[in-house]
C-alpha positions in Angstrom: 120.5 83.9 107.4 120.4 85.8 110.8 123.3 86.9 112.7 123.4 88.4 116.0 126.4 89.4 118.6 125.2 88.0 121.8 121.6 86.0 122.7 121.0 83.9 125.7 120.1 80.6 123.2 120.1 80.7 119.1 117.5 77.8 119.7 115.3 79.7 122.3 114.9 82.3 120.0 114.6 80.1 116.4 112.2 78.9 118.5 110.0 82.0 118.9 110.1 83.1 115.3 109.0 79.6 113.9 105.9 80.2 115.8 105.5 83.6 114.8 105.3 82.1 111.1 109.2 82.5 109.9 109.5 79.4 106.8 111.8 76.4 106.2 115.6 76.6 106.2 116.1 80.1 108.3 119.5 80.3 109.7 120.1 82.3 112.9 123.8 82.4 114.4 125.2 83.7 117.4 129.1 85.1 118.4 127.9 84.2 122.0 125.4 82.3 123.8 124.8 83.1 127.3 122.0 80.2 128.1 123.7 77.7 125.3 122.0 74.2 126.0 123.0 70.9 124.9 121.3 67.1 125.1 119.8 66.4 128.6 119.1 69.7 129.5 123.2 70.2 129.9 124.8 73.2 130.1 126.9 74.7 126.9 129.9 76.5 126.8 129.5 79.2 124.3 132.8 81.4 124.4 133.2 83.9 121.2 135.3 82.1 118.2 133.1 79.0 118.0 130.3 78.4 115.7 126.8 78.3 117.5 123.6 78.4 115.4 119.9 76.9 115.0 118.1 75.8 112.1 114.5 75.7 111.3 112.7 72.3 109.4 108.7 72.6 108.1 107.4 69.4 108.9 105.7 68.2 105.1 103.6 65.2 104.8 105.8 61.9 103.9 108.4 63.3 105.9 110.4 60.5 108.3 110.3 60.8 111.9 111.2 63.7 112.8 113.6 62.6 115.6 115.7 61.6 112.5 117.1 65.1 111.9 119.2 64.7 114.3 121.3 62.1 111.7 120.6 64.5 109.1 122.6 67.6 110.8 125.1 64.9 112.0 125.7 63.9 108.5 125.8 68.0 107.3 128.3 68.9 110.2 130.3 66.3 109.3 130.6 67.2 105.7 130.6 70.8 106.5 134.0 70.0 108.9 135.3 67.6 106.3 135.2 70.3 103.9 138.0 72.3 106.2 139.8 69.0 107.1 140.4 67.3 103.4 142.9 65.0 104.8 141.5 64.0 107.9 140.8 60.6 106.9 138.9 58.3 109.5 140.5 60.2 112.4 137.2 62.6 112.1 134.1 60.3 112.7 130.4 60.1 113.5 129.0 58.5 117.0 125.7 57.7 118.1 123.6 59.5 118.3 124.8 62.7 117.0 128.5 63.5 118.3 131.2 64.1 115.5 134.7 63.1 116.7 138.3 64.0 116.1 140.1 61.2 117.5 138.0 60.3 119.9 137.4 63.6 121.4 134.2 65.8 121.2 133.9 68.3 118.5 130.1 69.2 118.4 126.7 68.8 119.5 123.4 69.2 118.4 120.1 69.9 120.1 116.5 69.2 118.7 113.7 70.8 119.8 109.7 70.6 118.8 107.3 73.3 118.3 104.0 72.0 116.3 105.2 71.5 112.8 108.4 73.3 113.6 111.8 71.4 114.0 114.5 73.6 115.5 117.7 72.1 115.1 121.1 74.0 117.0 124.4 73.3 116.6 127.4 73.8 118.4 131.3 73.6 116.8 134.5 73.8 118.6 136.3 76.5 116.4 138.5 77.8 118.2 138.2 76.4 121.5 136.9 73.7 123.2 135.1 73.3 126.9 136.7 70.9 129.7 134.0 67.9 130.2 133.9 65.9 133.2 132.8 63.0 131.2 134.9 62.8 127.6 137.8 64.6 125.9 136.7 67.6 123.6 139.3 69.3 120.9 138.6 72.3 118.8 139.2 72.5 114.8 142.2 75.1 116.4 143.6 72.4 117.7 144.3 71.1 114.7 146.4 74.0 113.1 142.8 75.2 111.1 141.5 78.4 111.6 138.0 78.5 110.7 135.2 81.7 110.8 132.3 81.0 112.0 130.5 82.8 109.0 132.0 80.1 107.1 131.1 77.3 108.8 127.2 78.8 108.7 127.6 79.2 104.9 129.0 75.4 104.7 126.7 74.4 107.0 123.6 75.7 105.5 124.6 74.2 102.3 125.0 70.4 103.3 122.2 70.7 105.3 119.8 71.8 102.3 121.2 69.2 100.5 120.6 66.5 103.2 117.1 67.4 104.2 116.1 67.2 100.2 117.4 64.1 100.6 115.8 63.1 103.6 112.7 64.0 102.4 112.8 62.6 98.9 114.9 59.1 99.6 113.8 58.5 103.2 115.9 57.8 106.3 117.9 54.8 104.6 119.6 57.3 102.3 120.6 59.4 105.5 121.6 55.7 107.9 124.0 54.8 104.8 126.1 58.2 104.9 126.0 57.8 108.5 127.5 54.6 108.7 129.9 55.1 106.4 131.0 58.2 108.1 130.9 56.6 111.9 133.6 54.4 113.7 133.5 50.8 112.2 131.3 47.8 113.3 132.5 45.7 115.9 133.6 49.4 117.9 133.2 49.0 121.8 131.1 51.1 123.1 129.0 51.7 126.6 126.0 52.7 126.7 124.0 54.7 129.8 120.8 54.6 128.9 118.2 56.8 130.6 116.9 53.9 133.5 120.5 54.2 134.8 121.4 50.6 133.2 124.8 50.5 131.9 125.8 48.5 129.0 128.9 47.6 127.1 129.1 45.7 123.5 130.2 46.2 120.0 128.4 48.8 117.4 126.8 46.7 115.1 125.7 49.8 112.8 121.7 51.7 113.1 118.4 50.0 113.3 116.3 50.9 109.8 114.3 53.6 112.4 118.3 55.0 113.4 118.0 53.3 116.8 121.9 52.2 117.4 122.0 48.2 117.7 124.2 46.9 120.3 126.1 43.3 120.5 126.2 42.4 123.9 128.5 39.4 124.9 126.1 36.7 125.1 125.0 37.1 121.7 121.9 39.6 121.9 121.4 42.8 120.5 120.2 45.4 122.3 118.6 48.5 120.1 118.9 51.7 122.1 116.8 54.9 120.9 118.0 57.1 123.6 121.0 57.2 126.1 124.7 58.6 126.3 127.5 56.8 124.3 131.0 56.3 124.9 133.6 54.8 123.2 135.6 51.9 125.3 
């Protein structure tokens, strides 16, 4: 595991050492990011006290899509968090496609980016604080009276995740959908949908597609499967 004070972006740089060779499962966090990026090309917020680090996946032979990790570190964050939050019950859930929620409001992100057989996967935690969004309420695991390093959250972090990429790997994608599910807000949860076209759709969450696309009931009785776009619950 690597740990530096300050860098413009853990994934910029994870980036650069997978192709300079570095091997599966290397860790690098940052205290700060100064160029912190999230989905879209957005902007993140990366103030000391919050946990902000990048991952590296070997593509293998067999392995699912790799698109897919992005429900794998979904499914690790939210273990890692529920570790810290034994009680939290169903107030801490999953949402499409990769956003972990205390009641209702933002706690993390994740970011995937390609580099030939190279996944980098970064991850962003509200620890201490969280960033004002335009668009949705964010909270911080400070909000909630827990007071978490971000050292800590690496070491939980990089332990769920080894577990759930084995898992990935050796079980396929069903195996990750499953934990998902169970972890995310229940079927039949409104949600809207702006997908990338600018359409805007609203229905019920009728769970993931077997491919992790989210499946969408729509009031006149279709489901619409969405495999990108930005979610929010109604």
């Amino acid at each position: 595991m690597l740990h530096v004070p300050e860098t413009g972006s853990t994934n910029a740089d994870l980036r650069q050492l997978a192709e300079a060779g570095s091997e599966d499962g290397l860790w690098l966090r940052a205290d700060r990011q100064t160029a912190g990026r999230g989905r879209q090309g957005r902007d993140w917020s990366s103030p000391s006290g919050n946990f902000y680090g990048s991952t590296l996946v070997r593509l293998r032979a067999g392995d699912p899509v790799p698109a897919t990790l992005a429900l794998v570190a979904a499914v690790a964050i939210e273990e890692a968090v529920r570790a810290c939050l034994p009680d939290i019950g169903t107030r801490l859930s999953l949402k499409w496609p990769n956003d972990l929620l205390i009641d209702g409001a933002k706690l993390s992100g994740i970011l995937l980016e390609r580099s030939g057989d190279a996944v980098v996967i970064g991850m962003g935690i509200n620890l201490a604080s969280a960033p004002q969004l335009p668009d949705r309420a964010t909270t911080a695991l400070g909000d909630h009276g827990v007071d978490v390093a971000p050292a800590t959250m690496q070491a939980l972090l990089a332990d769920a995740m080894t577990r759930w990429v084995a898992i990935w790997r050796e079980h396929g994608l069903s195996a990750v959908i499953e934990r998902w599910e169970a972890r995310a807000h229940p079927r039949g949860t409104s949600l809207t949908a702006k997908l990338p076209d600018g359409q805007v759709l609203t229905g019920a969450f009728e769970g993931l597609a077997s491919d992790g696309a989210l499946r969408l009931g729509l009031a006149n009785g279709v489901t619409h499967v969405i495999h990108a776009g930005d979610i929010f619950l109604v």
